[in-house]
PADRENMAR-989984 format. One record per atom (N, C-alpha, C): x, y, z. Coordinates in steps of 0.05 Angstrom, whole numbers, padded with zeros to 5 digits, always signed. Layout:
BEGIN
XYZ ...
END
This chain:
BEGIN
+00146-00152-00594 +00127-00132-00585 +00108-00124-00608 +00116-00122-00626 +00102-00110-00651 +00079-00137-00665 +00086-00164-00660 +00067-00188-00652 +00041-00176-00642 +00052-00173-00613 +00030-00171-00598 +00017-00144-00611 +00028-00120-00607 +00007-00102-00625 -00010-00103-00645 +00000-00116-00662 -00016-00134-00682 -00039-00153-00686 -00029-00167-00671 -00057-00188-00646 -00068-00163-00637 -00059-00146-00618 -00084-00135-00603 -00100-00123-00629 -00098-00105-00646 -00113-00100-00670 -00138-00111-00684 -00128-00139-00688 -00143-00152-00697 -00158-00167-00677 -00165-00175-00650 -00175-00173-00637 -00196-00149-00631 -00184-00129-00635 -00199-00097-00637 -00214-00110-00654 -00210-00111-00679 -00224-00118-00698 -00244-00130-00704 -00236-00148-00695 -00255-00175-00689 -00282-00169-00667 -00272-00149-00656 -00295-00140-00626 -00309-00123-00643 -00299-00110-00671 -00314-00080-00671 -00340-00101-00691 -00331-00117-00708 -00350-00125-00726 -00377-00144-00706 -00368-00149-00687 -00386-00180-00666 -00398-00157-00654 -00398-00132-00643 -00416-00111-00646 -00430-00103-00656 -00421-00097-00685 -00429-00096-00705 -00463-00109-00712 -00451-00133-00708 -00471-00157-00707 -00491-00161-00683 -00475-00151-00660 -00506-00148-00643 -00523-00121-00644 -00507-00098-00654 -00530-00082-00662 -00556-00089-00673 -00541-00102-00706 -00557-00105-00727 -00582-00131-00708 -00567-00141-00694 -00595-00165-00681 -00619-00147-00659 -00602-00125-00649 -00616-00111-00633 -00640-00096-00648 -00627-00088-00675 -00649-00076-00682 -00668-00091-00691 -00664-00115-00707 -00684-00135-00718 -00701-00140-00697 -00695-00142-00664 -00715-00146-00647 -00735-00129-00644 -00727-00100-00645 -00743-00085-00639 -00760-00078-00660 -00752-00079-00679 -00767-00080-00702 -00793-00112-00701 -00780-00129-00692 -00811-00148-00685 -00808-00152-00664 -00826-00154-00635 -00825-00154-00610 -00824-00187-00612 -00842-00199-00625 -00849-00220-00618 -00819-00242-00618 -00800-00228-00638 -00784-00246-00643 -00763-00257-00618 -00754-00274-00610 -00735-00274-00587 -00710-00272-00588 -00694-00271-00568 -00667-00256-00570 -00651-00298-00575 -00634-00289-00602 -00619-00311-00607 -00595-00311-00592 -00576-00328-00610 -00551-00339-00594 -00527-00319-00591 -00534-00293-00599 -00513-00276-00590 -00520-00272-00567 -00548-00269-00551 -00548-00270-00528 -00533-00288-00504 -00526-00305-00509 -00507-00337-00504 -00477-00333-00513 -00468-00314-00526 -00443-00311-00541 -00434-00283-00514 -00451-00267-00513 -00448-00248-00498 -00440-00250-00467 -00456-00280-00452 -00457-00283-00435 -00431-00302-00429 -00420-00312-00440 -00409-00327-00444 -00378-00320-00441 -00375-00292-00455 -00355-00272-00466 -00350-00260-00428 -00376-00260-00420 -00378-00250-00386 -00363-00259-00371 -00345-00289-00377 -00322-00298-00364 -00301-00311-00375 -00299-00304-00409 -00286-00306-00426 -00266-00276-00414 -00276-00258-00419 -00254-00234-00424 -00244-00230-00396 -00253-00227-00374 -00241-00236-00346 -00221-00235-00343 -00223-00271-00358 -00198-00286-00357 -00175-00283-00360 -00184-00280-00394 -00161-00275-00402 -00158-00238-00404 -00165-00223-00391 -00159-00202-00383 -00134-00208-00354 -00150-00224-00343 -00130-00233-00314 -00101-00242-00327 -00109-00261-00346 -00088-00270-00353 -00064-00245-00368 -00067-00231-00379 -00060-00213-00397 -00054-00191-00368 -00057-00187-00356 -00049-00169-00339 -00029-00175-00318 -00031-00199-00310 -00008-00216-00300 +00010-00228-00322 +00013-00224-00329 +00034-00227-00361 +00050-00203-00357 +00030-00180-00367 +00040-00152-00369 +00062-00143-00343 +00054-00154-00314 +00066-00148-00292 +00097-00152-00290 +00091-00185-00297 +00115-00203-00298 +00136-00190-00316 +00121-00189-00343 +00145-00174-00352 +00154-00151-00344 +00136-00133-00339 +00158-00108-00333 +00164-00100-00309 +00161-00129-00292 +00179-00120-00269 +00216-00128-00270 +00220-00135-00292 +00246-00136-00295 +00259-00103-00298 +00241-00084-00308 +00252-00061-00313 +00238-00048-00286 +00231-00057-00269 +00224-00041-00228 +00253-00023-00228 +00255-00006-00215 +00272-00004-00193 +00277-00021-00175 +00309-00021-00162 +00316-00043-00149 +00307-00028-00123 +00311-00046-00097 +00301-00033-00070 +00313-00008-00066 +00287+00002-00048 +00321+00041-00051 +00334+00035-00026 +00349+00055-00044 +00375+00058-00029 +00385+00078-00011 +00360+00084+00012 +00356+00104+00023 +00335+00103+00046 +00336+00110+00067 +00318+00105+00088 +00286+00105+00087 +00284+00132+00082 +00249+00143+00074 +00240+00127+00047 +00259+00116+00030 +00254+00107+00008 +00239+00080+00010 +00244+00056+00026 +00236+00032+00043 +00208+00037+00044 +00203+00059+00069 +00173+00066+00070 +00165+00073+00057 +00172+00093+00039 +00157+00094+00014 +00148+00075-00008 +00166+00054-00009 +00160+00037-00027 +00136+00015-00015 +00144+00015+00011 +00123+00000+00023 +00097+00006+00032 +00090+00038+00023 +00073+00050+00028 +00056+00041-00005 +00077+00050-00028 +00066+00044-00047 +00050+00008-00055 +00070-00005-00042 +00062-00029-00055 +00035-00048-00040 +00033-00031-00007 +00015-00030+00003 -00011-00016-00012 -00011+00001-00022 -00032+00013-00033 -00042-00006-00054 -00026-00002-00073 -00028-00020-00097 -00035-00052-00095 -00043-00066-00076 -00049-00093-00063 -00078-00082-00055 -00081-00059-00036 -00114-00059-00032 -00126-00054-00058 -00116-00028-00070 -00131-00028-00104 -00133-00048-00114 -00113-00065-00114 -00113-00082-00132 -00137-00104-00130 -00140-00114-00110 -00156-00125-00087 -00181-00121-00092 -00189-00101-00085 -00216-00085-00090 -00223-00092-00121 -00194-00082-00134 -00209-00086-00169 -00222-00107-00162 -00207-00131-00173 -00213-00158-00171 -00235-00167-00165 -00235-00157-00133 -00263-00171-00120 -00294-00159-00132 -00300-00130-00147 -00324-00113-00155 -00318-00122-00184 -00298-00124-00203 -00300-00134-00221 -00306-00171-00221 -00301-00188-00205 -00313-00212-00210 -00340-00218-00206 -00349-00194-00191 -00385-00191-00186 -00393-00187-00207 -00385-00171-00217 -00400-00154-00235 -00403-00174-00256 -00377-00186-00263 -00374-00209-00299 -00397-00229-00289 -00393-00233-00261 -00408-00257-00255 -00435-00251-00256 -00439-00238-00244 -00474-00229-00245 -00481-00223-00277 -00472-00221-00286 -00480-00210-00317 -00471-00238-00336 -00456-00255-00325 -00462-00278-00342 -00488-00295-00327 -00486-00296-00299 -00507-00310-00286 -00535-00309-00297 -00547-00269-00292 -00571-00262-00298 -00560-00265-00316 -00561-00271-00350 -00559-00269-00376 -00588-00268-00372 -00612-00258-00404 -00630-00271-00414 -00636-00296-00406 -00659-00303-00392 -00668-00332-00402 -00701-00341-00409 -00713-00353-00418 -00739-00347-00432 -00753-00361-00402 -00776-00345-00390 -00787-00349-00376 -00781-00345-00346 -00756-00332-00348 -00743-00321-00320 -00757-00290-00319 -00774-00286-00286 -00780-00264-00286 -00757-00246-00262 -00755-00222-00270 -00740-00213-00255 -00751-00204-00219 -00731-00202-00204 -00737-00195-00170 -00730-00158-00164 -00751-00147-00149 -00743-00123-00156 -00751-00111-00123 -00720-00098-00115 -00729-00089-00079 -00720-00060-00089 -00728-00043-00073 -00731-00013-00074 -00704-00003-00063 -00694-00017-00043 -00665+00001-00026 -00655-00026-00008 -00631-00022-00004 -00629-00037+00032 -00608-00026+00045 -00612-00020+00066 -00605+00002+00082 -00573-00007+00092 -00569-00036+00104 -00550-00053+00109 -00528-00049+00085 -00538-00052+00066 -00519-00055+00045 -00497-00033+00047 -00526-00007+00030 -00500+00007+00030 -00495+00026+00047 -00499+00021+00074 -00483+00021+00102 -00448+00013+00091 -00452-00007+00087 -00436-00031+00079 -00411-00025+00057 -00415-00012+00039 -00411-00007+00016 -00405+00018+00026 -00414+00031+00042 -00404+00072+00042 -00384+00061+00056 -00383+00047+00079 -00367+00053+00117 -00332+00035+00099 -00339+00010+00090 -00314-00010+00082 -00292+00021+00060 -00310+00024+00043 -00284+00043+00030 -00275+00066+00043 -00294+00070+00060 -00282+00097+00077 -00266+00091+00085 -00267+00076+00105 -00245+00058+00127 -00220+00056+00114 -00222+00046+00090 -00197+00032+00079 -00185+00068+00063 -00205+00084+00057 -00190+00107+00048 -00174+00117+00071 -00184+00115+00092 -00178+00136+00118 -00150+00120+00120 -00151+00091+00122 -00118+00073+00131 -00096+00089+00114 -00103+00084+00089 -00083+00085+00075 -00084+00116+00071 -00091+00137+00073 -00092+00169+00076 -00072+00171+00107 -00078+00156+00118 -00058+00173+00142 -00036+00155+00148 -00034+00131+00132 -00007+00113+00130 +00006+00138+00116 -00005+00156+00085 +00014+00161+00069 +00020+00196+00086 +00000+00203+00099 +00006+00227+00123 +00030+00221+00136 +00029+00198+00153 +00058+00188+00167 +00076+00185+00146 +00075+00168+00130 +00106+00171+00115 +00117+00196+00100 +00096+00219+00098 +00101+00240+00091 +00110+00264+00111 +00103+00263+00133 +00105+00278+00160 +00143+00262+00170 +00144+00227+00170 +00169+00227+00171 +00194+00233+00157 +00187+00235+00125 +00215+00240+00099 +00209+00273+00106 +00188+00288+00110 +00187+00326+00100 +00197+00334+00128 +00189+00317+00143 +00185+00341+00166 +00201+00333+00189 +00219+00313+00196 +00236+00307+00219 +00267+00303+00192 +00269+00333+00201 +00293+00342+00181 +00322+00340+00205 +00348+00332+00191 +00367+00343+00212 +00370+00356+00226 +00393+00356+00250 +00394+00381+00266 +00418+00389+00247 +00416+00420+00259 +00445+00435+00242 +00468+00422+00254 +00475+00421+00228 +00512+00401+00240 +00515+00371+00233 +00491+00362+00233 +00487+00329+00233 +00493+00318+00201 +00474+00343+00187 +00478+00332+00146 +00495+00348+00140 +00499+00328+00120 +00520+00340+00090 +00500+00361+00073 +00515+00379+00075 +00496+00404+00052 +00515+00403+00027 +00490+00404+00004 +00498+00399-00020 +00475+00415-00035 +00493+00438-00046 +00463+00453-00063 +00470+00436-00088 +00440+00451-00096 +00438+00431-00130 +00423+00457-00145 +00443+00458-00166 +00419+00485-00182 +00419+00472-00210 +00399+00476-00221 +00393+00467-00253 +00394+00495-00259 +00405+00493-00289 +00398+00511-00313 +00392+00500-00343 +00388+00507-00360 +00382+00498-00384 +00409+00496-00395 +00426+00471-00402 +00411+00443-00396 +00428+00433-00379 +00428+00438-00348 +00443+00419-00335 +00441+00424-00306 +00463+00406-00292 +00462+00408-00273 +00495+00426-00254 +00486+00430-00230 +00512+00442-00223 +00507+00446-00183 +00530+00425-00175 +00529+00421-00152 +00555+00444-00138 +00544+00459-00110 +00568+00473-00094 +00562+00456-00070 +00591+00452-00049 +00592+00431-00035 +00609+00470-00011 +00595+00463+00012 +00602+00495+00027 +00633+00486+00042 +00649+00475+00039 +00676+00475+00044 +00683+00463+00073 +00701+00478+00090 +00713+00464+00113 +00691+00481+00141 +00684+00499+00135 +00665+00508+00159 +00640+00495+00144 +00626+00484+00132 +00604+00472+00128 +00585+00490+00118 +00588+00513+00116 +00566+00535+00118 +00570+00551+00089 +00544+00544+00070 +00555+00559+00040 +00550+00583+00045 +00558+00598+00037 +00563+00622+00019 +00537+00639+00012 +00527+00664+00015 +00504+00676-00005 +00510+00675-00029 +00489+00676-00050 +00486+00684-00067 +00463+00706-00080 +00470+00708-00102 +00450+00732-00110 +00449+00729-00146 +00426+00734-00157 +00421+00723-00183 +00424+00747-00203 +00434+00772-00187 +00451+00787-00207 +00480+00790-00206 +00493+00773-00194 +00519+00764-00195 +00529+00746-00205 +00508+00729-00226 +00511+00714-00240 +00529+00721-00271 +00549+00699-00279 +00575+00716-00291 +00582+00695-00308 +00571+00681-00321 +00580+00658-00326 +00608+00663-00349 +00612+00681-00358 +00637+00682-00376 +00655+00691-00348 +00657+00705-00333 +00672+00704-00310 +00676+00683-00297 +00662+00659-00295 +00660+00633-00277 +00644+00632-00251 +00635+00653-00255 +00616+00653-00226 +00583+00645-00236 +00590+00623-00236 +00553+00609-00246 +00530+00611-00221 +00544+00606-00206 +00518+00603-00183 +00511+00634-00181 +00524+00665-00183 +00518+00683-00171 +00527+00685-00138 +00552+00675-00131 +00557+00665-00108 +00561+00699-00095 +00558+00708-00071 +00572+00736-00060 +00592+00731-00036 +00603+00738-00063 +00648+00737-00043 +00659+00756-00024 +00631+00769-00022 +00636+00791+00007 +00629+00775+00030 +00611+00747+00035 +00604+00732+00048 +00629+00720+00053 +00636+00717+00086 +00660+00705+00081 +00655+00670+00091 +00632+00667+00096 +00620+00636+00087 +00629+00628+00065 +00633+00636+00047 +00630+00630+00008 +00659+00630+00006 +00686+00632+00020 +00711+00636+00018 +00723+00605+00016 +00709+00586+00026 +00712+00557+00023 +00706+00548+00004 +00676+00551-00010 +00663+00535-00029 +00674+00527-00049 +00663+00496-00055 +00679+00490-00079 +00657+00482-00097 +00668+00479-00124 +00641+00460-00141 +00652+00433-00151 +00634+00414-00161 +00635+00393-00170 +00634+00387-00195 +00636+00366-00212 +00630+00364-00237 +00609+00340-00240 +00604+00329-00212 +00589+00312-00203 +00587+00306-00178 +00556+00300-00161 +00554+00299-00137 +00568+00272-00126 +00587+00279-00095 +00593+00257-00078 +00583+00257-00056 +00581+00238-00048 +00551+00231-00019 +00563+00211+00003 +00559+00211+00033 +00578+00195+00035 +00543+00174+00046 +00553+00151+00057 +00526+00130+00059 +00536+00133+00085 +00504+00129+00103 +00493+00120+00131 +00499+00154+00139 +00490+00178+00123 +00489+00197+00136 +00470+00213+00129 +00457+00233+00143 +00441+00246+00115 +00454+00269+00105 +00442+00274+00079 +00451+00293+00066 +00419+00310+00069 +00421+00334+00061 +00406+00364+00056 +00414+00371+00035 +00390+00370+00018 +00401+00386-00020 +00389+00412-00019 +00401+00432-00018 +00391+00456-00017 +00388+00470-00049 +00358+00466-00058 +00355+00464-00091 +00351+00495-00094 +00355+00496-00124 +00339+00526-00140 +00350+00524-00155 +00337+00543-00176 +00339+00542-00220 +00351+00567-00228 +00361+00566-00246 +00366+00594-00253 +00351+00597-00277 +00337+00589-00287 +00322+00606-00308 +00286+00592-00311 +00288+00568-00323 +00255+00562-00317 +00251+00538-00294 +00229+00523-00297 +00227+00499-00281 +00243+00480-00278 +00258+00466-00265 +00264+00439-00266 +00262+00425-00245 +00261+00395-00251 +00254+00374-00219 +00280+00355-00215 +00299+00363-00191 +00317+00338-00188 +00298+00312-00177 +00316+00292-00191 +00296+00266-00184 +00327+00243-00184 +00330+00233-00155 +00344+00207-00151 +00327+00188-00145 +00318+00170-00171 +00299+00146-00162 +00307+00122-00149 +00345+00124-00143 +00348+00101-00132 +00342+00110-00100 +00345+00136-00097 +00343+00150-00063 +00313+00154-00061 +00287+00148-00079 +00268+00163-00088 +00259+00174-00078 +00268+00204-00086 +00283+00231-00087 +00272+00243-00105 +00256+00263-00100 +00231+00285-00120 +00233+00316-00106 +00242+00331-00121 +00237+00359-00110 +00249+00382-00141 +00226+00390-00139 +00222+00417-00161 +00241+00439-00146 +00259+00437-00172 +00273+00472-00166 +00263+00489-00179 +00251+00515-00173 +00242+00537-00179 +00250+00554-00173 +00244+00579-00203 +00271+00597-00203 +00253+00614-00175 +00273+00633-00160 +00269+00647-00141 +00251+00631-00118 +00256+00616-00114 +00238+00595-00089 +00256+00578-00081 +00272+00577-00065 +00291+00547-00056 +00273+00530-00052 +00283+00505-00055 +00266+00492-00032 +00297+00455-00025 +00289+00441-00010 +00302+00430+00001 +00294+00407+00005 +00312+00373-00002 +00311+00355+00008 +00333+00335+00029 +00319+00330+00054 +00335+00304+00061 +00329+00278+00060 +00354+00267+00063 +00349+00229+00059 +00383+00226+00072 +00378+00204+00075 +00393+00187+00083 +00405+00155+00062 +00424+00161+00047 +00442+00139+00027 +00439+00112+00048 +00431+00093+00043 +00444+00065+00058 +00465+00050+00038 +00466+00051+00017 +00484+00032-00006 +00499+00055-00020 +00525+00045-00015 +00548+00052-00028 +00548+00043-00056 +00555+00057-00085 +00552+00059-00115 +00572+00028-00114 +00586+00025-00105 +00601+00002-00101 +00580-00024-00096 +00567-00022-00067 +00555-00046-00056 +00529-00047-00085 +00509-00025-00092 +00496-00028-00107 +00499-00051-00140 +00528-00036-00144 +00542-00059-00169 +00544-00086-00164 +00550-00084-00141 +00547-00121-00139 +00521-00128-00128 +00511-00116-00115 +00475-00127-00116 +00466-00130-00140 +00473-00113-00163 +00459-00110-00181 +00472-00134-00201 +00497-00145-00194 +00517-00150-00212 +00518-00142-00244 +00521-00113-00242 +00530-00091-00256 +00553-00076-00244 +00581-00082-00266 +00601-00063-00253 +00592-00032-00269 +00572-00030-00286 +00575-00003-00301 +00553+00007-00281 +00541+00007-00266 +00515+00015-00246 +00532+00046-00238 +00511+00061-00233 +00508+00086-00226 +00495+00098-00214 +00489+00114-00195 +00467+00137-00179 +00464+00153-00207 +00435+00171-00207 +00438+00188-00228 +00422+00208-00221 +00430+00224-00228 +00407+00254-00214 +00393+00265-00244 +00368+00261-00243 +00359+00266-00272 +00336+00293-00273 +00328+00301-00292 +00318+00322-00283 +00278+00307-00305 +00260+00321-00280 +00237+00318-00282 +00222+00327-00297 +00219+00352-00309 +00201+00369-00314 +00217+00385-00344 +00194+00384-00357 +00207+00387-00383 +00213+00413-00388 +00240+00424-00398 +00235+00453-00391 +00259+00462-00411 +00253+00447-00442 +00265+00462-00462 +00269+00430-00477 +00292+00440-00501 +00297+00424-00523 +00325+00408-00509 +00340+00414-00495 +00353+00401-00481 +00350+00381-00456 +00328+00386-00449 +00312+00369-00428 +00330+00338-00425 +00329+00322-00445 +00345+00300-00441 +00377+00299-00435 +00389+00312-00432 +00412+00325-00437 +00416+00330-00398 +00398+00333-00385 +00403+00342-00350 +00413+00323-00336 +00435+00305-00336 +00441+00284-00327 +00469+00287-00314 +00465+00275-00279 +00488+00283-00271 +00504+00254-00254 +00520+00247-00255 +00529+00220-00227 +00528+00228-00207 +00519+00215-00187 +00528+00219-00161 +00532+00193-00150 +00558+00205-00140 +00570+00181-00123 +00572+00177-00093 +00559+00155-00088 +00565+00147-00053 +00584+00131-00044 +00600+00148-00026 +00624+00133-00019 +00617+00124+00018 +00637+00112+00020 +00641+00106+00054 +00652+00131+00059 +00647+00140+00095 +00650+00160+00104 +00681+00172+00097 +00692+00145+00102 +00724+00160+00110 +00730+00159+00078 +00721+00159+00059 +00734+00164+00030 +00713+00179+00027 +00698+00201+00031 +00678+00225+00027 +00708+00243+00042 +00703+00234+00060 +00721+00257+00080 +00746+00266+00062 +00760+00250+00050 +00787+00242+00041 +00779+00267+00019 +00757+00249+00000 +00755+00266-00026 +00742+00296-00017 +00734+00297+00000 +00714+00328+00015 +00748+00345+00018 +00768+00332+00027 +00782+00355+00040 +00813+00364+00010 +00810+00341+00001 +00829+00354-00026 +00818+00372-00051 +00779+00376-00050 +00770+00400-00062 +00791+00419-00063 +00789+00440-00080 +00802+00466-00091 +00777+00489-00083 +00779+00497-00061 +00753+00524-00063 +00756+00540-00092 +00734+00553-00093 +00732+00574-00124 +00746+00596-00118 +00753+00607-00101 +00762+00626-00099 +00796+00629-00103 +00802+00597-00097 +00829+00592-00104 +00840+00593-00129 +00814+00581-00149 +00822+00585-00179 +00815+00612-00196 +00797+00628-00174 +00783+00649-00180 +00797+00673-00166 +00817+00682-00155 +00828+00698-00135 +00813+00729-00142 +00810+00729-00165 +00797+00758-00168 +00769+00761-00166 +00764+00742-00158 +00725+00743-00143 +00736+00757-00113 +00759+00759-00100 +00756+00758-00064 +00742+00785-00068 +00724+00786-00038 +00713+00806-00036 +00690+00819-00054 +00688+00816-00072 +00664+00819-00094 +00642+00800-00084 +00617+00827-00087 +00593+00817-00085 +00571+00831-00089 +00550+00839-00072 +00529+00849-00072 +00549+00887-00065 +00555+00881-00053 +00566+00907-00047 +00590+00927-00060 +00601+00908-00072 +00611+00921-00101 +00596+00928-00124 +00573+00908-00130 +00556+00913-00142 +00540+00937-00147 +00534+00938-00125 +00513+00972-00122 +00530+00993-00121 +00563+00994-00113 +00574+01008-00130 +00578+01026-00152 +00574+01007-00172 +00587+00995-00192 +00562+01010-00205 +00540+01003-00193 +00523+01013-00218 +00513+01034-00204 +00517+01044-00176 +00520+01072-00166 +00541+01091-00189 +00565+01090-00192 +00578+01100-00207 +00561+01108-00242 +00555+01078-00248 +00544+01077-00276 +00523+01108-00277 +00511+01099-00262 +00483+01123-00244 +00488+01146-00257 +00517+01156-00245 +00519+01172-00234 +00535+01191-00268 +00548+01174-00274 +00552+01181-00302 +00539+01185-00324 +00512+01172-00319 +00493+01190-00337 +00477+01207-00330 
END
C-alpha cells in the first residue's frame, strides 16, 4: 500500500510541473498572438483519453480489492432490500458517471485545437434539454420512491403485540447493557432517577411495577432466527447509535427519547460461521456515534440461536429481583417518599 501512495505522489508530481509547463506556454502565447499553440496542445488532448482510462482502470482495481472487506449478505429480512436498494442505486450512478464523463473526455479530445478549424455556434435547443431535465428526473423520482418503499416496509409495518421478542438496549459511556422482560413478556418501567449503579440497579428499573418482577439482564444479547425481534433503545448519559451491520441495523439512542427497532434474524451465528467458513464469526452490536474517549470500547455479542434453544436459554434466566431481593417494591413511589421526608427535615 505504501507503493502505491508513493506512485500516486509522484504522479501528483509529475501533473503539477506538466502544468506548470502549460502555463508558462499559455503565457508566451498571449504575450505574441501571432505565435501558434504547440505540442502541449496534442499532449493535452491526448491525456483526454489517457486519464479515462486509466482512471477506469484504477477504479475497478480499487473495487475489486475492497470488496473482499463488503459485508457478507444480511442476515435479516429488510436487510436484502436494503442492500438491493443500495446496489441498485449505485449501478444507475454509476452508469450515468460513465456515460457524461465519456462525453465529455471525448469531446475535448475530439474538438482539441486544430489550425484552420472554425468553430459551429447554435443559441439553445429546446429537445435537448427537454431531454436532459425529464431522463434525470424520472430516474430521481424511481429510485426516491423505491427507497420510500423500502423505508415505509423496515419503519413502518412493525409487529403485532405478542408476535416479537422485546429486547431493550441502553448505552452508557462506555457500553452496552441489554434487559430481556421475563416470562409475561412485558418489561418493567423505569425512571432515570432510580438509577443506582453501586446498588445494581443500572437501568433505573421501578420495582413497584409489577411488570419489572421478571426482568432479567444479559451480559450479551440472544436472538432467536425466523422471528422478529423489537429493540426498545435509550442512553443514559450522551448520544449513542446501536448499529448491527450484519442485520443492517441503525438507530440512535438518545438520552430521554426512546426510540425503537424491528428486523427479523434469518441466519443463525452458527449457519453464518460456516457460510463464512469462520468458526471465530460473530454478530456484533457496535456503537455509532462518537460520544467520548471510550467510544471504541462499546462492543457487545449477540447471539442467534434456533427457536427451541432461545426458549431453553430465555427460561433458565435469573430475574434481578432474585439476586436483588431488596429492590421488591421500590420505586418511583418510595422515592418521593424518601425525599418527601428529606423535605421535610429541613
Amino acid at each position: 500500500m505504501s507503493y502505491f501512495v508513493w506512485g500516486l505522489i509522484a504522479v501528483m508530481i509529475i501533473a503539477i510541473l506538466l502544468m506548470l509547463f502549460r502555463i508558462q506556454s499559455l503565457v508566451s502565447i498571449l504575450r505574441s498572438s501571432n505565435e501558434e499553440v504547440g505540442t502541449s496542445n496534442k499532449v493535452n488532448g491526448a491525456l483526454m483519453l489517457i486519464v479515462p482510462i486509466l482512471g477506469t482502470i484504477a477504479g475497478v482495481w480499487s473495487f475489486l480489492e475492497a470488496k473482499k472487506h463488503f459485508l457478507p449478505e444480511a442476515s435479516s429480512v429488510h436487510g436484502k432490500a436494503t442492500d438491493s436498494l443500495f446496489w441498485t442505486t449505485m449501478t444507475v450512478i454509476t452508469l450515468m458517471f460513465v456515460i457524461t464523463n465519456a462525453v465529455l473526455f471525448w469531446f475535448a479530445y475530439k474538438y482539441q485545437y486544430q489550425k484552420g478549424r472554425k468553430v459551429s455556434f447554435f443559441h439553445d435547443n429546446t429537445r435537448l434539454e427537454v431531454f436532459w431535465t425529464i431522463v434525470p428526473a424520472v430516474i430521481m423520482a424511481v429510485l426516491v420512491f423505491a427507497g420510500a418503499r423500502v423505508w415505509s416496509d423496515t419503519m413502518m409495518n412493525e409487529p403485532k403485540k405478542g408476535e416479537a421478542e422485546i429486547v431493550e438496549i441502553m448505552g452508557k459511556q462506555f457500553g452496552w447493557q441489554v434487559r430481556y422482560p421475563g416470562a409475561d413478556k412485558q418489561l418493567g418501567k423505569y425512571n432515570f432517577r432510580l438509577i443506582d449503579d453501586s446498588a445494581g440497579n443500572e437501568f433505573g428499573i421501578d420495582f413497584e411495577d409489577k411488570n419489572s418482577e421478571d426482568d432479567f439482564v444479559g451480559t450479551k444479547m440472544y436472538i432467536p432466527v425466523g422471528k422478529p425481534v423489537t429493540l426498545k433503545i435509550r442512553a443514559r448519559d450522551v448520544l449513542h447509535s446501536v448499529f448491527l451491520p450484519h442485520f443492517r441495523v441503525k438507530m440512535d439512542a438518545v438520552p430521554g427519547m426512546p426510540t425503537h427497532f424491528s428486523f427479523t434474524p434469518t441466519k443463525t451465528t452458527v449457519q453464518m460461521r460456516q457460510e463464512l467458513g469462520n468458526n471465530n464469526f460473530n454478530y456484533e452490536l457496535a456503537c455509532t456515534e462518537v460520544c467520548g474517549k471510550g467510544h471504541f470500547a462499546m462492543r457487545m455479542i449477540v447471539e442467534v440461536v434456533e427457536q427451541e434453544e432461545y426458549e431453553k436459554w430465555y427460561a433458565e434466566q435469573t430475574p434481578l429481583l432474585k439476586d436483588k431481593p431488596e429492590f421488591k417494591g421500590k420505586g418511583m413511589g418510595t422515592l418521593r417518599k424518601k425525599n418527601l421526608a428529606i423535605n421535610e427535615n429541613k
